[in-house]
Phi, psi and omega in degrees: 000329187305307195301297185269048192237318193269343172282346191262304209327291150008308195264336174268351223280290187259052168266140155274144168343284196310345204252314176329290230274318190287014167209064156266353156282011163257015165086040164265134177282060179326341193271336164304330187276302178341284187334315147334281181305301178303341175242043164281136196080355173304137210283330178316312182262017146286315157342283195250076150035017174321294219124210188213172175231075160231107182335328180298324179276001196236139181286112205264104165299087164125333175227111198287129182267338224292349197233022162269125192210112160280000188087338171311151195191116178253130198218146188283164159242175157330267181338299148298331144322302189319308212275334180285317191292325166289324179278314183221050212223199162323299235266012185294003139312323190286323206302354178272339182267329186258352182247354179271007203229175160280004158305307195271029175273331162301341189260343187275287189289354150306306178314291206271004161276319194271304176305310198276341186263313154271295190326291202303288183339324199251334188207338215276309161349305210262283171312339132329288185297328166290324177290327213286326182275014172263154196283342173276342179281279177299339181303300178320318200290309155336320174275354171337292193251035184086171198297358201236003205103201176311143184264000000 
């Protein structure tokens, strides 16, 4: 991964995102860019002069960032619950038998029941269908038959 985070430097080191996401039909790799972010401190993408993604480090040019909050917010479910009482909670006795076994196969198909049966049906649709007309809704549609077109 190191490699192709260091074949996009060249093409990211001075683009702004808008310039990233809009030449992306010249063979720019989102998963490589990405890829910048996920592997901050790794010494490879200090190497070839990535940065970093840690926001605090990074020099914003032309515009003050400093007071933009998206508002994100992470908050539990079921499932997280579930994973806390296992991980870290009574049931931590438990994490070698549900996660080490074919028991954790049940947390995958609970996952694709619940998502594809209830959620999506029921909430999920609408907020999907709401999402597609947003500008990150086409950039995805775009990605249909791959990041380049048709393979």
């Amino acid at each position: 991964m190191a490699d192709s985070a260091a074949a996009v430097g060249e093409h990211v080191r001075e683009t702004s995102a808008d310039e990233v996401l809009g030449r992306q039909d010249e063979g720019l790799d989102l998963a490589a860019i990405l890829a910048v972010l996920v592997l901050e401190g790794d010494g490879a993408v200090a190497d070839a002069g990535l940065g970093c993604g840690n926001p605090a480090d990074i020099e914003v040019v032309g515009e003050d960032v400093s007071s933009w909050n998206f508002g994100f917010t992470v908050g539990d479910n079921a499932a997280s619950k579930v994973g806390d009482m296992l991980w870290f909670g009574p049931f931590k006795g438990l994490q070698r038998l549900m996660f080490h076994t074919p028991i954790v196969n049940s947390f995958i198909v609970g996952s694709y029941l619940y998502h594809d049966y209830v959620w999506y049906p029921t909430s999920g649709r609408s907020r999907v269908k709401g999402w597609d007309s947003t500008d990150w809704g086409r950039l995805f549609e775009r990605y249909k038959d791959g990041p380049l077109g048709k393979p």
